[in-house]
C-alpha positions in Angstrom: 0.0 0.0 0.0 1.6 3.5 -0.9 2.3 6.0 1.6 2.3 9.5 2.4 5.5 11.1 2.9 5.7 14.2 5.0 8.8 15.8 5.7 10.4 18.5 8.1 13.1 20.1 8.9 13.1 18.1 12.6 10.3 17.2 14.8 8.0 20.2 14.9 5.8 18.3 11.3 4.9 15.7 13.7 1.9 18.0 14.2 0.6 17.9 11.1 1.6 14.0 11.1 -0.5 14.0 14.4 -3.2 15.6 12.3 -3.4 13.1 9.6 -3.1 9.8 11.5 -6.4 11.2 13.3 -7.9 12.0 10.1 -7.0 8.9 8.2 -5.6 5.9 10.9 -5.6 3.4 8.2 -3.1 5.6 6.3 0.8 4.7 6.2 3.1 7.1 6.9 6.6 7.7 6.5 8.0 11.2 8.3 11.4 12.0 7.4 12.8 14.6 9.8 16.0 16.2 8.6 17.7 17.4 12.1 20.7 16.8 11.0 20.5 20.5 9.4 17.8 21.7 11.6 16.6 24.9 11.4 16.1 25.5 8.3 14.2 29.2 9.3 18.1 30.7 9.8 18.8 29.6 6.5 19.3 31.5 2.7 15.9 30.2 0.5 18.9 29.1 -2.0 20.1 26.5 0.8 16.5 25.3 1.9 15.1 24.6 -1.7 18.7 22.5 -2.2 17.4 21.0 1.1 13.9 20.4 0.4 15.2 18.7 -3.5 17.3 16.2 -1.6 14.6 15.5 1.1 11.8 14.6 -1.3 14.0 12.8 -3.6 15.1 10.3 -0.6 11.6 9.8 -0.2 10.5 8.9 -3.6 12.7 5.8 -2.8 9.6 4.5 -1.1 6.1 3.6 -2.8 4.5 7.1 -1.9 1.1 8.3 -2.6 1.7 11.7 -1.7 4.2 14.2 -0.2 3.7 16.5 2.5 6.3 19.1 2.4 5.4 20.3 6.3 8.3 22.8 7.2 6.9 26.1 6.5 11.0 27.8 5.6 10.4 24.6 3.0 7.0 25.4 2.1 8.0 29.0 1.4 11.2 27.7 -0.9 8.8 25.3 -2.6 6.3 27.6 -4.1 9.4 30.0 -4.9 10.8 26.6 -7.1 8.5 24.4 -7.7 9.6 20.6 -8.6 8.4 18.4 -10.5 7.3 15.3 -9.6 5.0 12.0 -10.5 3.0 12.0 -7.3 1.3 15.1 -5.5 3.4 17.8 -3.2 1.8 19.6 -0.4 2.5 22.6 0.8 1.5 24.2 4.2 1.8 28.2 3.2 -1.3 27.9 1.2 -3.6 26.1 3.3 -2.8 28.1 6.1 -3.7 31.2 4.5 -6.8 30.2 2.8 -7.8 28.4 6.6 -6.7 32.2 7.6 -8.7 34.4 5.2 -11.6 32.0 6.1 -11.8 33.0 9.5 -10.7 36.2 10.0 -13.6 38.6 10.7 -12.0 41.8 10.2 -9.2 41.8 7.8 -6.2 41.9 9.6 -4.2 38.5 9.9 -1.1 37.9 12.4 1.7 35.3 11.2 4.5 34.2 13.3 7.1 32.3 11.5 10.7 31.4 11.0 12.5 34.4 9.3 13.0 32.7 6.2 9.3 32.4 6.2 8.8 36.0 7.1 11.6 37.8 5.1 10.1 35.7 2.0 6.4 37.3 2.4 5.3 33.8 1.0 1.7 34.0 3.7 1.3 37.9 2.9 1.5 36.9 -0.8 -0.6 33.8 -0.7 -3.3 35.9 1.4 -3.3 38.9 -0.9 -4.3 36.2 -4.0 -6.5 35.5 -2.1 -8.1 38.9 -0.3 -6.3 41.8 -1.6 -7.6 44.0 1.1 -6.2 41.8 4.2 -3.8 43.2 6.1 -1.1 41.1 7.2 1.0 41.6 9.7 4.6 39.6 10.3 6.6 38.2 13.6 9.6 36.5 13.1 10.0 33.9 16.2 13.3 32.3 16.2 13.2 30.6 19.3 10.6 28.9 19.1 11.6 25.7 17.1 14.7 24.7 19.6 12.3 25.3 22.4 9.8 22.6 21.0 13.1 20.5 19.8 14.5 20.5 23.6 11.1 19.6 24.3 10.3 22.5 26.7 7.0 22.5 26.1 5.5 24.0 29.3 7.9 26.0 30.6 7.8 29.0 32.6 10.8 30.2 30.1 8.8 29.3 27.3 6.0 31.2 28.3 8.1 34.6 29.1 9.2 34.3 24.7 6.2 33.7 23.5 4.7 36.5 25.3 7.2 38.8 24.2 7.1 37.2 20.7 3.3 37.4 20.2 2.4 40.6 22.1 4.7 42.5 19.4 1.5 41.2 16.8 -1.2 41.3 18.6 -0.6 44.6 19.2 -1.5 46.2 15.8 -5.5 44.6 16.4 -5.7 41.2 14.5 -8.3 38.9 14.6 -6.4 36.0 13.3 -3.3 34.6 13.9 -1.1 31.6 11.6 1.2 29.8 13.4 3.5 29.7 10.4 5.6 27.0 11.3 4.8 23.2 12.4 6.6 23.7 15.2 4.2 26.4 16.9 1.5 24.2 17.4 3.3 22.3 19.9 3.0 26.0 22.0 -0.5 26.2 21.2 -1.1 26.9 24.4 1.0 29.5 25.7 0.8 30.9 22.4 -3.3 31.1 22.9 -2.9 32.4 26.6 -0.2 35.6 25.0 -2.9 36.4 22.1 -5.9 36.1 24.1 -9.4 34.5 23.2 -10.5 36.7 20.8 -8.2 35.8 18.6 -8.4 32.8 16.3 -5.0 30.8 16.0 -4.9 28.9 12.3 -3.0 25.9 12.1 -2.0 24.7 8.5 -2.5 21.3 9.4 -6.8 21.9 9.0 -6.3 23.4 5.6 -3.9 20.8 4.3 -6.2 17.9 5.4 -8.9 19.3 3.0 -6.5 19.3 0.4 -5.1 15.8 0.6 -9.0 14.8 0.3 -9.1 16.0 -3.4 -6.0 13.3 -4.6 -8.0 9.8 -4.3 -9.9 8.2 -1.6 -7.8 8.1 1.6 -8.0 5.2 4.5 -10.1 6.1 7.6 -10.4 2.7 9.2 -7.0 1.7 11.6 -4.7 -0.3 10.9 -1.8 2.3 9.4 1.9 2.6 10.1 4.4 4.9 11.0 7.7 4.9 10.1 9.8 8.0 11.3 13.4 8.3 9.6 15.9 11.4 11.3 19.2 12.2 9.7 20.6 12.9 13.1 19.3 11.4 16.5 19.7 11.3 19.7 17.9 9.9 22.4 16.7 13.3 23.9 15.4 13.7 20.4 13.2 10.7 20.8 12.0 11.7 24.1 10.6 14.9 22.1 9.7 12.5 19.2 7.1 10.4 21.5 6.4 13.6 23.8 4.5 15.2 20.6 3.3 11.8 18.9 1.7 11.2 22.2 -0.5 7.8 22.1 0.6 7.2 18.1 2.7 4.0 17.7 5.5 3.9 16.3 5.9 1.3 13.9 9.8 1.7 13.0 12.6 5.0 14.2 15.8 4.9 12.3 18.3 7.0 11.6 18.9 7.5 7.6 21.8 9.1 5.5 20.3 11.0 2.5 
């Protein structure tokens, strides 16, 4: 049975992979997390999209239905160079804005991202295709992926930089905030409690999920596996690994040279 790839730059797409096991359990999944040159946010576009080629051509070693590039930075050099390829690559700029535009009540959209994500404009551009008149407003938040990679989920020093991270948004009056990386989710809360609850957080992961519904049928009975592939590990990085998978099995956890 072919799979669905869905690849990162380390740990922080296991949210969206969290995403899609709930949607379709009977689905297998291989995640290929490349922390061996994690982040990828620091990074020149020219250096992620040579990333991102490498990544998804590793992958289409296995049987794949489908690809799921999850790293926003990757996302963002993805639509900048598009490949081509024989089987369907996902993006996670474009469902998050349309999830975005959807939901936003007034207009004025937040995004917090990795600075390769914000310094490209790729969520102010995909927003403006689709709502000229949004206003968009950008927060580079480069802390916040080794914070979720160390784990430190619910920390009282995780809490002090998202506050100061998010509070720099909120203040010119969104409605909506994109948590522009698949890292952020894993900070949902703190990042909820610093924005305040009239505010609606948008995770790509909701978007994408309706667009992997348009390639073919997809398997919602059980009975899927999940094979996650790193090109660096450690065991602290598999405590983080089954700290965000929560309850999901792991099927197989290797370490892979691409």
């Amino acid at each position: 049975m072919p799979a669905i790839g869905v690849f990162d730059s380390g740990v922080g797409g296991l949210t969206v992979l969290n995403a899609l096991r709930a949607r379709w359990p009977g689905e297998h999944f291989i995640y290929l997390a490349d922390t061996a040159r994690l982040p990828y946010g620091s990074k020149s576009l020219h250096t992620i999209s040579q990333y991102v080629e490498q990544c998804i051509a590793f992958l289409r070693n296995y049987d794949l239905k489908a690809v799921v590039v999850a790293c926003n930075s990757a996302s963002t050099a993805l639509l900048e160079r598009p490949m081509k390829s024989d089987v369907p690559i996902f993006n996670v700029v474009e469902p998050g804005a349309r999830k975005a535009v959807e939901v936003s009540s007034g207009k004025r959209i937040g995004v917090l991202g990795t600075r390769a994500t914000v310094f490209s404009e790729a969520y102010v551009r995909a927003i403006h295709r689709l709502q000229a008149d949004t206003e968009v407003f950008q927060q580079p938040c480069p802390l916040f992926v080794p914070l979720v990679e160390e784990g430190w989920l619910d920390d009282p020093v995780t809490n002090l930089i998202v506050y100061r991270y998010v509070s720099a948004v909120v203040r010119n009056n969104i409605d909506t905030l994109i948590m522009g990386c698949t890292h952020y989710p894993a900070l949902r809360a703190a990042i909820a409690k610093a924005a305040g609850p009239e505010i609606q957080l948008v995770d790509s992961a909701h978007g994408l999920i309706e667009d992997l519904t348009r390639i073919q049928p997809l398997e919602a009975k059980g009975g899927g596996k999940t094979q996650i592939l790193c090109t660096d590990f450690s065991p602290r990085l598999e405590e983080t690994i089954r700290l965000l998978l929560g309850p999901t099995p792991i099927d197989s956890l290797e370490t892979v040279d691409i």
